[in-house]
VEXLUMBA-550673 format. One record per residue (C-alpha): residue number from 1; z, x, y; residue in three letters. Coordinates in nm, 4 decimals, always signed. Each point is the difference from the previous one (the first is absolute). Example, Ala and Ser with C-alpha at 12.3 -4.5 7.8 and 13.67 -1.06 7.14 Angstrom:
BEGIN
<1,<+0.7800,+1.2300,-0.4500>,Ala>,
<2,<-0.0660,+0.1370,+0.3440>,Ser>,
This chain:
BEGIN
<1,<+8.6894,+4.1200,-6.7938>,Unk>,
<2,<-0.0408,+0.3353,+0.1715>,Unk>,
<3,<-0.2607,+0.0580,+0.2103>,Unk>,
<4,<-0.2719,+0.2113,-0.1348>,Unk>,
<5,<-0.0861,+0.3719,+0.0170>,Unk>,
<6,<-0.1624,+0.2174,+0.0269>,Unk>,
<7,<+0.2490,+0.1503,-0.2552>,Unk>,
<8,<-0.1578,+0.3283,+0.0263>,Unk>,
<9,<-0.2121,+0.0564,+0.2995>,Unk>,
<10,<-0.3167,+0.2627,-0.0395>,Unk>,
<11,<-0.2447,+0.0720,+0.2094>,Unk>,
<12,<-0.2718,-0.2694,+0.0017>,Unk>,
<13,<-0.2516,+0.0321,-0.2804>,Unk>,
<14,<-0.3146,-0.2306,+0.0791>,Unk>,
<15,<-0.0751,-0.2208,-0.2728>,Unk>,
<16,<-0.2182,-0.2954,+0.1307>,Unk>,
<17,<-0.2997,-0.0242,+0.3187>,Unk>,
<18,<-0.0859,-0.3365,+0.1436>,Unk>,
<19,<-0.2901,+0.0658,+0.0783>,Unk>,
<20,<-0.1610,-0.3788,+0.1277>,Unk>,
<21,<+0.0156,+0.0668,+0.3891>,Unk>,
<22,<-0.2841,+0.1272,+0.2072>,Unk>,
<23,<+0.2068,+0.0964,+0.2887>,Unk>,
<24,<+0.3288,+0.1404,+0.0599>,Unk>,
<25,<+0.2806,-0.1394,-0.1775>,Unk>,
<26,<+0.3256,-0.0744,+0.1730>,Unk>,
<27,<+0.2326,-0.2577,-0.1875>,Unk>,
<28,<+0.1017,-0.0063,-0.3692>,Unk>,
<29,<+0.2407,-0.2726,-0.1044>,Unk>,
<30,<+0.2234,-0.0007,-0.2776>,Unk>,
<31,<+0.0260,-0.3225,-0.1575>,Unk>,
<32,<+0.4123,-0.0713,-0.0894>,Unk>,
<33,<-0.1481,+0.0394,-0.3611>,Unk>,
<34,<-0.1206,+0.3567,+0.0670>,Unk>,
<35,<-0.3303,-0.1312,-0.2048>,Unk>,
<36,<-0.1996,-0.0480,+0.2748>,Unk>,
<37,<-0.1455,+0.1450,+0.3111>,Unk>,
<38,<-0.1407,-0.1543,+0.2800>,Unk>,
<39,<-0.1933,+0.2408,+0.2025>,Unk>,
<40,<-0.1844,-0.0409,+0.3450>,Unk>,
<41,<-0.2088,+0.2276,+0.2157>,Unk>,
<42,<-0.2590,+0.0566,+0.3130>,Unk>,
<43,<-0.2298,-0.1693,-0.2024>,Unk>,
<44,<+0.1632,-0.3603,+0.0661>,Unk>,
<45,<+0.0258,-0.0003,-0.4124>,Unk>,
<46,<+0.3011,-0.1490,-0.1543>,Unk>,
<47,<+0.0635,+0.1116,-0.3612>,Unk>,
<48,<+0.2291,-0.0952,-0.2670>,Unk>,
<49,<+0.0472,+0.2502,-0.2632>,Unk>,
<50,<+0.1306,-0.0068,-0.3627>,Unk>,
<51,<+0.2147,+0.3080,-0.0080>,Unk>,
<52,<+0.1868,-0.0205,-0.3086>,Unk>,
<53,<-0.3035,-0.1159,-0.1760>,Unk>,
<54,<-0.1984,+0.3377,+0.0604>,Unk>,
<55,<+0.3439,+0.2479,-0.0534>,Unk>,
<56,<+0.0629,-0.2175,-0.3094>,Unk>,
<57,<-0.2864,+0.2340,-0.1752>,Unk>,
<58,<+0.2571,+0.1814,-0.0367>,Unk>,
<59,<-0.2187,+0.3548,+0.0890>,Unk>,
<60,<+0.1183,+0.2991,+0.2007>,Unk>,
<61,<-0.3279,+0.0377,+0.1211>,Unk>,
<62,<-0.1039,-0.0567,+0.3810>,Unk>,
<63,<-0.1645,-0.3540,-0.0738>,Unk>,
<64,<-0.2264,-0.1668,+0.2996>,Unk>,
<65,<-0.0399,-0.3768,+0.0509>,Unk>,
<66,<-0.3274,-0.1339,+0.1887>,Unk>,
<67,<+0.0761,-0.3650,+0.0060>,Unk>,
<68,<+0.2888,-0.1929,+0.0892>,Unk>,
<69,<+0.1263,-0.3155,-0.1199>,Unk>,
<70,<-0.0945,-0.2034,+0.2729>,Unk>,
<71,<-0.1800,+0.0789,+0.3795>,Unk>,
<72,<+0.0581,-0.1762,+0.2967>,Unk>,
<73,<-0.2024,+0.0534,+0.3148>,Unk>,
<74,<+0.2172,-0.0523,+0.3381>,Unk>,
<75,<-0.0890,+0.0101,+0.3231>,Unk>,
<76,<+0.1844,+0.2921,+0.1209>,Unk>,
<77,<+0.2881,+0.1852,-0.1911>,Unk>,
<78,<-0.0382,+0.3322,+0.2597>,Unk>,
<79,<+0.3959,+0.1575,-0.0580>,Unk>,
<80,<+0.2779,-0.0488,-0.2262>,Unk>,
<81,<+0.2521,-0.2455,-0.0808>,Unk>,
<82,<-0.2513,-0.3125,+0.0459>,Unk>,
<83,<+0.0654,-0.0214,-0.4371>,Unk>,
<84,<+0.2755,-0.1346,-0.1212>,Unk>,
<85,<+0.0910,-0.1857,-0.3210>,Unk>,
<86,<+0.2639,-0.2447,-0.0412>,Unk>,
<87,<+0.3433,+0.0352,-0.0795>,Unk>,
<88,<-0.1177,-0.2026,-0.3754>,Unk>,
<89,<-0.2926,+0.2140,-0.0253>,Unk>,
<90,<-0.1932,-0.3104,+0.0051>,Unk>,
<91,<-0.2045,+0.0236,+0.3406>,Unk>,
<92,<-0.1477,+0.2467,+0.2097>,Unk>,
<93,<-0.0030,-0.0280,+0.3355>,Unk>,
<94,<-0.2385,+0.1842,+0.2902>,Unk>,
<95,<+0.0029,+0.0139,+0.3876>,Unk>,
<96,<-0.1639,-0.0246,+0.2406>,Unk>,
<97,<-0.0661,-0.3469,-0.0485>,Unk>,
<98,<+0.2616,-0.0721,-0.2367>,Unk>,
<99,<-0.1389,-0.0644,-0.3277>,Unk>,
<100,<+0.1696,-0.0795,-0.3248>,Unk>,
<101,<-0.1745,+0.0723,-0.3198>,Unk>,
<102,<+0.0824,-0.1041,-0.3714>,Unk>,
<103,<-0.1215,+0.2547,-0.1659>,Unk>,
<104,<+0.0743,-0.1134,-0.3576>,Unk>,
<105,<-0.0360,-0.3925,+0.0030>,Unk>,
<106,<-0.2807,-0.0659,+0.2785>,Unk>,
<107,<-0.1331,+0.3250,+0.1240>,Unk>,
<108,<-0.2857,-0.1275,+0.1732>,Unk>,
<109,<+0.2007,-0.2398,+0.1914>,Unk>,
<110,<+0.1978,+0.1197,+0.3455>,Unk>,
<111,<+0.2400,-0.1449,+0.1941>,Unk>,
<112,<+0.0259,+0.0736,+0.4286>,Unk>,
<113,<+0.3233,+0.0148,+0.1428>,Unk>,
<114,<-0.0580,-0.0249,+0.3812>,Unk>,
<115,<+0.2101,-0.1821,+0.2799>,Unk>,
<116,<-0.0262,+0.2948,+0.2732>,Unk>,
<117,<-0.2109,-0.2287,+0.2914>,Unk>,
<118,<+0.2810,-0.3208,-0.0589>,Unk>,
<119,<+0.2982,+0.2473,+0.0571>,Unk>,
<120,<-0.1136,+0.2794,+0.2088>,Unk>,
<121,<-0.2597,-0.2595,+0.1938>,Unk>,
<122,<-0.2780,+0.2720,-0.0573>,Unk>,
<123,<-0.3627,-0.0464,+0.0884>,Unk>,
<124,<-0.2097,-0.0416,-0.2857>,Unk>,
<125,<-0.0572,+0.3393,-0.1881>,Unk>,
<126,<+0.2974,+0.2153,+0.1853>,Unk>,
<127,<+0.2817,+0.1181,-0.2024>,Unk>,
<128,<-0.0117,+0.0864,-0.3425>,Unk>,
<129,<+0.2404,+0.0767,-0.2798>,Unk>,
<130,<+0.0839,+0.3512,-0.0650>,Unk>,
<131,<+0.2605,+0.1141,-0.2952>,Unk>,
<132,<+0.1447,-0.1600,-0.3032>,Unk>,
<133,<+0.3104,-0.0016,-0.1428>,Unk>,
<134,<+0.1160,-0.2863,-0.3225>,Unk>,
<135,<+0.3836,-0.0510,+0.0450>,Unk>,
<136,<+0.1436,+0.0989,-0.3323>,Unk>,
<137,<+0.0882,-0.2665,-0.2249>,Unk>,
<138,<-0.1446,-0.3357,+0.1748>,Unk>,
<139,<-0.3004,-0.1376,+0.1001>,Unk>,
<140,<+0.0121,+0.0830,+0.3635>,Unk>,
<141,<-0.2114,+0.3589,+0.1430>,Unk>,
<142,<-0.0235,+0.1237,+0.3525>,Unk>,
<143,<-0.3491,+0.0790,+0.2201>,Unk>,
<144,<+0.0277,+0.1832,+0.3416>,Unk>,
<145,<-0.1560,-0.1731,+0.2186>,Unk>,
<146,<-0.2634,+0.2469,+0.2934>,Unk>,
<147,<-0.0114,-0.2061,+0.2953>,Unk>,
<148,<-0.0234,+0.1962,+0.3072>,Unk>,
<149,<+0.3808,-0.0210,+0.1608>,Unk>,
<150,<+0.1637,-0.1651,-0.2832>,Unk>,
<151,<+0.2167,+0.1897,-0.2607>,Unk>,
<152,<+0.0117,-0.2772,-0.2511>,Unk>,
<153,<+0.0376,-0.0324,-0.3421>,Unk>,
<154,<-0.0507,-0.2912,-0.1812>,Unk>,
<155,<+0.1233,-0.1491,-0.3644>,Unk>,
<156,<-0.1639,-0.2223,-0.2021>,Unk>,
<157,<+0.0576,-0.1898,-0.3433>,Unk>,
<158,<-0.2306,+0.0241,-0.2625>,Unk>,
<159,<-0.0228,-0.3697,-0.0428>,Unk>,
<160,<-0.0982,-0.0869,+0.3535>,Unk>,
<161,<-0.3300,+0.1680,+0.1688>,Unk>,
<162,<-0.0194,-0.2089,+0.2905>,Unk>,
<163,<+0.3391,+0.1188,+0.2068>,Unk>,
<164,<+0.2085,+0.3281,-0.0213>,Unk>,
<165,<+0.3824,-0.0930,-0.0699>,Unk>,
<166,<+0.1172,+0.2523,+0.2823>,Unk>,
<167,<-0.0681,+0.2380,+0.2724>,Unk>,
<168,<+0.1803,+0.2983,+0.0515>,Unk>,
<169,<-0.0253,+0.1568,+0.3406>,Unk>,
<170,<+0.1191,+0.3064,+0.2033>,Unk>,
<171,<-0.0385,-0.1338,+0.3711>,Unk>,
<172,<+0.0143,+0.3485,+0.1076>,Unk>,
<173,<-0.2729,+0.0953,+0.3027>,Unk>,
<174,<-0.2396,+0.2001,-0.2395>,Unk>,
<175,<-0.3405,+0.0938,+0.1213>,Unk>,
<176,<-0.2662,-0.2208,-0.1028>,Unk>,
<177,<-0.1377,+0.2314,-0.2761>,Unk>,
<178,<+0.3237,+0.0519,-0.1789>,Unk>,
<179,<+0.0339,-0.2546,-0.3031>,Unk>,
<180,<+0.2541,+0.0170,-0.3000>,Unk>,
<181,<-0.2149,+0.1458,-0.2457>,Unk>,
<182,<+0.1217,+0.0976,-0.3616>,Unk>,
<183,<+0.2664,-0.2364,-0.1753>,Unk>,
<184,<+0.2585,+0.0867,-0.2360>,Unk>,
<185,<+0.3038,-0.2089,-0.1569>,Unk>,
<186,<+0.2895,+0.1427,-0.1504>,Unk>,
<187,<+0.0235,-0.0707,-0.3460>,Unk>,
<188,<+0.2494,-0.2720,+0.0172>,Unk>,
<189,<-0.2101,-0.1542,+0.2567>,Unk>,
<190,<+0.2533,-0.0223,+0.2665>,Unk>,
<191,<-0.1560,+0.2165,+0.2550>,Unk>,
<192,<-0.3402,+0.0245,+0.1337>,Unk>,
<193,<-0.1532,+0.3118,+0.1376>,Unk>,
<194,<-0.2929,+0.1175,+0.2408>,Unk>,
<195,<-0.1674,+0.2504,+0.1192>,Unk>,
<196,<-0.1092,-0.0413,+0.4285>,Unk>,
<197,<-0.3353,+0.1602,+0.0174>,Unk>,
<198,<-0.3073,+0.0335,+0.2588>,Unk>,
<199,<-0.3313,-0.1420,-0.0650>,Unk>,
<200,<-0.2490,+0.2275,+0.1295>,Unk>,
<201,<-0.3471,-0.1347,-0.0977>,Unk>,
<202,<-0.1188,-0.2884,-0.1877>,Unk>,
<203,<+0.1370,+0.1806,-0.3188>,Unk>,
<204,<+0.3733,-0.0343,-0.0953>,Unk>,
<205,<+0.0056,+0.3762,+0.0218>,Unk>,
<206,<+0.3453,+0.0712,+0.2399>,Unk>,
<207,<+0.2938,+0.1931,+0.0445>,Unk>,
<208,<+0.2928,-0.0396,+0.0998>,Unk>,
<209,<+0.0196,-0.0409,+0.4017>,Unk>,
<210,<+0.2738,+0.2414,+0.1676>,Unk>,
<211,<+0.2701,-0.2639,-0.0869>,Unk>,
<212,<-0.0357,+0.0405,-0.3631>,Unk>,
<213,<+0.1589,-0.2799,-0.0899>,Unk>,
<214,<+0.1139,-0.1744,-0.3449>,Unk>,
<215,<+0.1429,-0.3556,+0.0708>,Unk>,
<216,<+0.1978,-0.1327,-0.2865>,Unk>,
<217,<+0.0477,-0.3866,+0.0020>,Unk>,
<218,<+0.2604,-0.2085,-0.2289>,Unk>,
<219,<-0.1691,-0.1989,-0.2050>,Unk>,
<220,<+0.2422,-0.2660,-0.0007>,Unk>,
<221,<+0.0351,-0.0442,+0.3671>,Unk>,
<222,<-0.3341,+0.1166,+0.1501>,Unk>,
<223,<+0.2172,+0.1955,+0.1982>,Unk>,
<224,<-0.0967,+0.4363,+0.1055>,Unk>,
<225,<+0.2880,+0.1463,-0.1483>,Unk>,
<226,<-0.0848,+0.3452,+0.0774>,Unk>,
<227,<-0.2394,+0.2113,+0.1713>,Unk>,
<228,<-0.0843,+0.3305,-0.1228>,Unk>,
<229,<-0.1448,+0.2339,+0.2843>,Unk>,
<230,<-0.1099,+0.3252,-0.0398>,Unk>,
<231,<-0.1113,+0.2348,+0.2570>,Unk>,
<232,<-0.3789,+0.0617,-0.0678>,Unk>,
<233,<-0.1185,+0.2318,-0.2338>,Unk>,
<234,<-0.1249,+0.4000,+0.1104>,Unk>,
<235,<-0.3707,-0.1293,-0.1430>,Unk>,
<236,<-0.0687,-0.3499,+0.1588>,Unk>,
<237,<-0.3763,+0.0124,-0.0261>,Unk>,
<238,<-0.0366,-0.0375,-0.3397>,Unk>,
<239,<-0.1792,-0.3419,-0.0831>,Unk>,
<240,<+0.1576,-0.2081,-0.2799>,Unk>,
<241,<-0.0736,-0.2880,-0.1661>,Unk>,
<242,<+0.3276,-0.1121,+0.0168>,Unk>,
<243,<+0.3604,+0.1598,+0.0091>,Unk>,
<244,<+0.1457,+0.0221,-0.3239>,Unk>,
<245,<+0.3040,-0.1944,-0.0982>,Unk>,
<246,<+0.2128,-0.0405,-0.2697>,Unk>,
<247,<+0.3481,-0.1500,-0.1430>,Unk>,
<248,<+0.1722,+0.1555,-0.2631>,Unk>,
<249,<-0.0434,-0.2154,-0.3494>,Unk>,
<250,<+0.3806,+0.0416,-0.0786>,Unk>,
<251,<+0.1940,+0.0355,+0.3123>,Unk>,
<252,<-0.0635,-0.2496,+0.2426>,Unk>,
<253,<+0.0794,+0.1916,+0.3088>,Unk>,
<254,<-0.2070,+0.3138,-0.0256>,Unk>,
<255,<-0.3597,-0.0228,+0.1717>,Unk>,
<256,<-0.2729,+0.2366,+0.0423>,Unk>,
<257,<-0.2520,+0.0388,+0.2289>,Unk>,
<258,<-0.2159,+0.2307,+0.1331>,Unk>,
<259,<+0.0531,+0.2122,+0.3538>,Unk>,
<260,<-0.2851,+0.2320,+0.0431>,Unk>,
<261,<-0.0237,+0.2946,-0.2326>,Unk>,
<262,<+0.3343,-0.1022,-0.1967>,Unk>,
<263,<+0.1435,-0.2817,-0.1362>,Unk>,
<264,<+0.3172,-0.1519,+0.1197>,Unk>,
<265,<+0.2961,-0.1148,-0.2542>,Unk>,
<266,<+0.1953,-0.2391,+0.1952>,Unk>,
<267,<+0.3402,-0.2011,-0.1238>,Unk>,
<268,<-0.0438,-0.3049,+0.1839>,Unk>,
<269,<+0.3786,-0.1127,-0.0935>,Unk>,
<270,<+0.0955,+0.3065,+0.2289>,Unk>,
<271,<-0.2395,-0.0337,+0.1959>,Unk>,
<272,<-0.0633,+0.4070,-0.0457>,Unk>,
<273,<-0.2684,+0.2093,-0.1075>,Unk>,
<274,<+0.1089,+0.1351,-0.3213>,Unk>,
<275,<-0.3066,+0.2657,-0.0963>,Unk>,
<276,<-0.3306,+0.1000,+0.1441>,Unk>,
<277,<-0.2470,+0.1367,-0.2650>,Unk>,
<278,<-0.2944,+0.1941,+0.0766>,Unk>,
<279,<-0.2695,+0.2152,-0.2071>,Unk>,
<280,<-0.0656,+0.4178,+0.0317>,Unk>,
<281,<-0.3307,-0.1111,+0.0042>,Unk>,
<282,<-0.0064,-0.1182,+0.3654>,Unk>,
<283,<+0.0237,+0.3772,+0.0865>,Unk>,
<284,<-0.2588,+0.1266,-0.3296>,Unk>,
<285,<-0.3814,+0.0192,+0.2762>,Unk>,
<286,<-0.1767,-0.0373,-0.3388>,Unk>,
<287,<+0.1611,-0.3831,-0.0387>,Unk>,
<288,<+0.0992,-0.0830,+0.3403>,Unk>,
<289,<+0.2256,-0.3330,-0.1033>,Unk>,
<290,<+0.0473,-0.1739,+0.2776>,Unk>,
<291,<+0.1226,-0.3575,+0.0476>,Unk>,
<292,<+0.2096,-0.2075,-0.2694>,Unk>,
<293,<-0.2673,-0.2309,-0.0953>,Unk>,
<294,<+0.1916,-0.2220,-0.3001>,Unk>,
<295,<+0.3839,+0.0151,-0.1660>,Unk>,
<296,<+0.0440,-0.1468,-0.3444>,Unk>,
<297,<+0.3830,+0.0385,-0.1821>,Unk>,
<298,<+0.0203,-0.0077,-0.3364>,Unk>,
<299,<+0.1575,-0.3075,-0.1651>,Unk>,
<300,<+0.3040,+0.1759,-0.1038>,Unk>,
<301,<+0.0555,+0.1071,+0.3951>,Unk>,
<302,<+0.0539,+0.3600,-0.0786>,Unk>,
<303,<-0.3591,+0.0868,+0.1538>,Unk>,
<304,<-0.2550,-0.0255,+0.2566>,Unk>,
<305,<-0.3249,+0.0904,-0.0068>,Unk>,
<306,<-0.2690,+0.0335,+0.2937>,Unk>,
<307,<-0.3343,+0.1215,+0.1169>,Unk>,
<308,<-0.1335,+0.1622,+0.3070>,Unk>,
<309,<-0.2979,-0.0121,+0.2026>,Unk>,
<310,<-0.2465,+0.2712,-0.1120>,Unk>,
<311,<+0.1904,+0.1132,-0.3211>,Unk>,
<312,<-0.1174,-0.1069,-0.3472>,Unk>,
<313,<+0.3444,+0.0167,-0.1168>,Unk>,
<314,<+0.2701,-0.2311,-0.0946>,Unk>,
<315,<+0.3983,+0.1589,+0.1099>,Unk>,
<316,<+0.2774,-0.1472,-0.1628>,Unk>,
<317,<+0.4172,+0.0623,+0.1438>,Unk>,
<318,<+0.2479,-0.0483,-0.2014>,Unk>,
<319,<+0.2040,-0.1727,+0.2031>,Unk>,
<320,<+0.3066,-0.1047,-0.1865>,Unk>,
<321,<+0.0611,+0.3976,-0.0650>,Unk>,
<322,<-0.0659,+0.0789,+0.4071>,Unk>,
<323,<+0.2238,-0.2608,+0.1158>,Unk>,
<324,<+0.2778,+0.1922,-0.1963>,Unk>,
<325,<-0.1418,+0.3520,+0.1170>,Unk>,
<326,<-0.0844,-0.0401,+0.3578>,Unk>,
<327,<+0.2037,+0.1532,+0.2374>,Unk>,
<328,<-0.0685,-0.1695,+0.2948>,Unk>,
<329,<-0.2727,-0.3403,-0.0272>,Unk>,
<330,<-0.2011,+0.1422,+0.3172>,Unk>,
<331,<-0.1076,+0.3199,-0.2028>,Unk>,
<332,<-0.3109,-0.0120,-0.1393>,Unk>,
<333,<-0.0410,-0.0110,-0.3787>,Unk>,
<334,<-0.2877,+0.1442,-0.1377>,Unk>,
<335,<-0.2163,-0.2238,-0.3714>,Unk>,
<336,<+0.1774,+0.0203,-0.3190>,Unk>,
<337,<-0.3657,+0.0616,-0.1405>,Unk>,
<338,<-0.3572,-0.0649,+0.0935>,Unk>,
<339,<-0.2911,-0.0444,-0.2117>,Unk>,
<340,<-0.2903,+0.0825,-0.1095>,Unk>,
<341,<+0.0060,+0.3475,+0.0519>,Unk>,
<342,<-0.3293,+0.2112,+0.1840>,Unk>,
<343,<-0.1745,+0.0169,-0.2832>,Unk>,
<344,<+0.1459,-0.3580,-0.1886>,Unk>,
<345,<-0.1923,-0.3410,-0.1042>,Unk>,
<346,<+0.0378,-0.2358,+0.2925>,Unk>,
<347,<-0.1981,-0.1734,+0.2923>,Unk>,
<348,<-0.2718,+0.1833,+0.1396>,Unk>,
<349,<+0.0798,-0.0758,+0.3470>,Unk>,
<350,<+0.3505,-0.1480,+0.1775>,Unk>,
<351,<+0.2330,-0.2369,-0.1074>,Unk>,
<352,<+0.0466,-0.3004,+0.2046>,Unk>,
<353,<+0.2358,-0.1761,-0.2389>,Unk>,
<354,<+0.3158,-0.0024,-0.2710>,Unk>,
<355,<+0.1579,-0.2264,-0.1782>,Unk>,
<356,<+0.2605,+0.0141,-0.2571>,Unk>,
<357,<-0.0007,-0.2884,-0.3203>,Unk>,
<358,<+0.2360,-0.1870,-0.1021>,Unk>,
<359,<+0.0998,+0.2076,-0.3281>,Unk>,
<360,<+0.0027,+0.3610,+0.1849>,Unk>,
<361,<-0.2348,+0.1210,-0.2001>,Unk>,
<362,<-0.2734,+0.0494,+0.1687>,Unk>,
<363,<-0.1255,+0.0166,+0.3893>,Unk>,
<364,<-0.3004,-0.1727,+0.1344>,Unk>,
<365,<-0.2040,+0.2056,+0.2868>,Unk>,
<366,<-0.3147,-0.0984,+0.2232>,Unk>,
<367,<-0.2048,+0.2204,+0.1758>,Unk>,
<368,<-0.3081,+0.1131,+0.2176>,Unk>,
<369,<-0.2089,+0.0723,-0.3243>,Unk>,
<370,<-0.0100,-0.3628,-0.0593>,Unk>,
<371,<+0.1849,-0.0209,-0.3237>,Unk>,
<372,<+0.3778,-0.1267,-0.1007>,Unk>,
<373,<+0.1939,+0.2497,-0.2371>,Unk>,
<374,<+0.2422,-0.0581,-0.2401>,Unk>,
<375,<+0.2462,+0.2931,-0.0518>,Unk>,
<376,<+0.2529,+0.0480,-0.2435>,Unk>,
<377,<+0.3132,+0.1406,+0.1467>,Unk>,
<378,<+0.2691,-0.0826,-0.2755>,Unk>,
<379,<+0.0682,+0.2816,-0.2956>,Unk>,
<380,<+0.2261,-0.2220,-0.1760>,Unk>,
C-alpha cells in the first residue's frame, strides 16, 4: 500500500487541545494506529490519549479534552524523546529509568529495564538513560546511555529486563559531558542514529558541542559506519532539550537533524548534505525563531515539519519539490508555509514539539502554554 498523505497539504487548522498537563508539554507520541497519543511534560505526567475517539464527533469545531485516558506519574520526564511506544503499539516505554508500561492490558503495572552499574561498573545512582528509540518491526528499542566519558548506547529486548542485548560505543576521546543524546532508526531498521550533545546542568537541556556530531551505527554489526560533522552553528548558545533528528519514513538514507537556526537534509548513502532549510522568521524581531527544536516528516516522505525556540508556529518544507529545485544543497531554503498566522487559533506561548501521525492527516504540537494541539493539515 502507499504510504499516506497528506494528499493535499493546508495550513494547519487546530481541531483538538489536550489540555491534562500542568506544566510545559514536550513529547506527543503517535501510536502506529494514529488513535492514540501519549503525551508527557514538566509536570512528570504521563498521558495516554484517545484521539480518534474525540475527532470521531465528527465536529469542525475547536473541541478541548480535560482528561486523558490514563495518567502516570514518573519521576522525571524533563526533555524529549524519553516516550516511545513500541513498534506493535502495545507498550510504552520511558527513560530515565527505563520503564515499560502496558497501557491497555495492565496499566498500573511497570516494568524497569536497568543493567547500567553491571556493564558500565557505575556507583550506585550515576548514569542514567537518556533517549528512546523502538527498532521498527521487532521487539528490540535503543536507550542512550549518560555516563560521564562513555558514548554508549545500549539495546534491549522486550522480553528480558534484567540485561541489555548490546552496547554500541564510539571510543572516541569526548569530554566527559558529551553523551549520545537523541536516537533515531531508519525505517528499515538497519541504521541507528545519534545526536553527541553537552550536558550542562542537571537538566538534559544541551547543544551540540563545537564537534557537532551525528554518529550513525549499523545495526547489524554494532559497528560506526559514519560520522557526520558539522562545523558549529553561527548561534551556539541556544539551550535545547535535545537536537532534533529524524529519518525519512520512505527512503532509508535521508536523515534530518538540526544545526543551529536551520535544519540539515543529509543523504547518508552519499555521504552529502543534500538541502539545508531554514525559516524568514529567524530574521522577522517580532518572532525571533531561533534554534530547530523538533523535525517530524510526514509518512508519505514528501514533508518535514519543525518548530523553533520562541515561535508559536509550526513550518513545514516541501522537500520532495526542493530536492528537484535546489540549485546548489548548501543554499538555504526558506518554509513551504507556516502556521497559524499573527492573528490565527494556536498556542498561546512557544512550541516545544511536532509530530506527524501515522495517516498524514493531522500534526500533533506541545508547547509552553501547557497544552497538546491537534491540527489538521490535510484538505483532501
Amino acid at each position: 500500500s502507499l504510504p499516506s498523505g497528506p494528499r493535499k497539504l493546508i495550513p494547519g487548522v487546530p481541531l483538538l487541545s489536550l489540555n491534562g498537563h500542568n506544566d510545559t508539554t514536550h513529547s506527543a507520541e503517535w501510536d502506529p494506529t494514529g488513535r492514540y497519543l501519549a503525551t508527557a511534560g514538566a509536570d512528570t505526567r504521563l498521558m495516554l490519549w484517545d484521539v480518534k475517539a474525540a475527532l470521531s464527533k465528527g465536529t469542525n469545531s475547536f473541541l478541548s479534552i480535560l482528561t486523558p485516558q490514563h495518567t502516570w506519574i514518573m519521576k522525571y520526564l524533563t526533555g524529549d524523546h524519553e516516550i516511545c511506544w513500541s513498534a506493535d503499539g502495545r507498550n510504552i516505554i520511558v527513560a530515565e529509568e527505563i520503564w515499560m508500561i502496558d497501557p491497555f492490558n495492565n496499566p498500573d503495572h511497570k516494568t524497569e529495564y536497568y543493567d547500567l552499574a553491571t556493564e558500565f561498573n557505575t556507583t550506585s545512582g550515576l548514569g542514567y538513560y537518556d533517549s528512546l528509540a523502538w527498532q521498527p518491526g521487532t521487539d528490540i528499542f535503543a536507550a542512550s546511555v549518560n555516563i560521564p566519558g562513555e558514548i554508549a548506547v545500549e539495546l534491549w529486548s522486550r522480553n528480558d529486563p534484567k540485561k541489555s542485548l548490546q552496547i554500541l560505543r564510539y571510543s572516541h576521546l569526548v569530554p566527559d559531558t558529551v553523551s549520545a543524546h537523541t536516537l533515531a532508526w531508519s525505517h528499515d531498521g538497519t541504521l541507528l542514529a545519534a545526536c553527541l550533545a553537552e550536558v550542562t546542568s542537571d537538566l538534559t537541556e544541551a547543544f551540540p558541542p563545537d564537534s557537532n556530531q551525528v554518529l550513525i551505527w549499523q545495526a547489524a554489526t554494532g559497528q560506526v559506519k559514519q560520522v557526520i560533522s558539522l562545523p558549529p552553528p553561527t548561534n551556539k548558545a541556544i539551550l535545547q532539550w535535545k537536537t532534533p533528528l529524524a529519518w525519512s519514513p520512505v527512503e532509508t538514507h535521508l536523515l534530518a537533524f538540526a544545526h543551529g537556526n536551520n535544519t540539515i537534509v543529509w543523504d547518508v548513502q552519499r555521504n552529502a548534505l543534500l538541502l539545508m532549510l531554514s525559516t524568514t522568521d529567524t530574521q522577522d524581531p517580532q518572532i525571533a525563531a531561533i534554534s530547530v527544536l523538533a523535525l517530524t516528516w510526514s509518512p508519505d516522505g514528501r514533508y518535514i515539519a519543525g518548530c523553533y525556540g520562541k515561535s508559536r508556529k509550526i513550518y513545514i518544507w516541501d522537500v520532495r519539490t526542493l530536492r528537484r529545485t535546489t540549485p546548489s544543497p548548501d543554499k538555504v531554503q526558506y518554509q513551504t508555509l507556516a502556521f497559524p498566522q499573527a492573528s490565527g487559533a494556536g498556542h498561546s506561548l512557544p512550541i516545544t514539539n511536532v509530530s506527524w501521525s501515522p495517516d498524514g492527516r493531522s500534526i500533533a504540537s506541545t508547547s509552553y502554554d501547557k497544552t497538546v494541539l491537534v491540527w489538521r493539515v490535510d484538505g483532501s
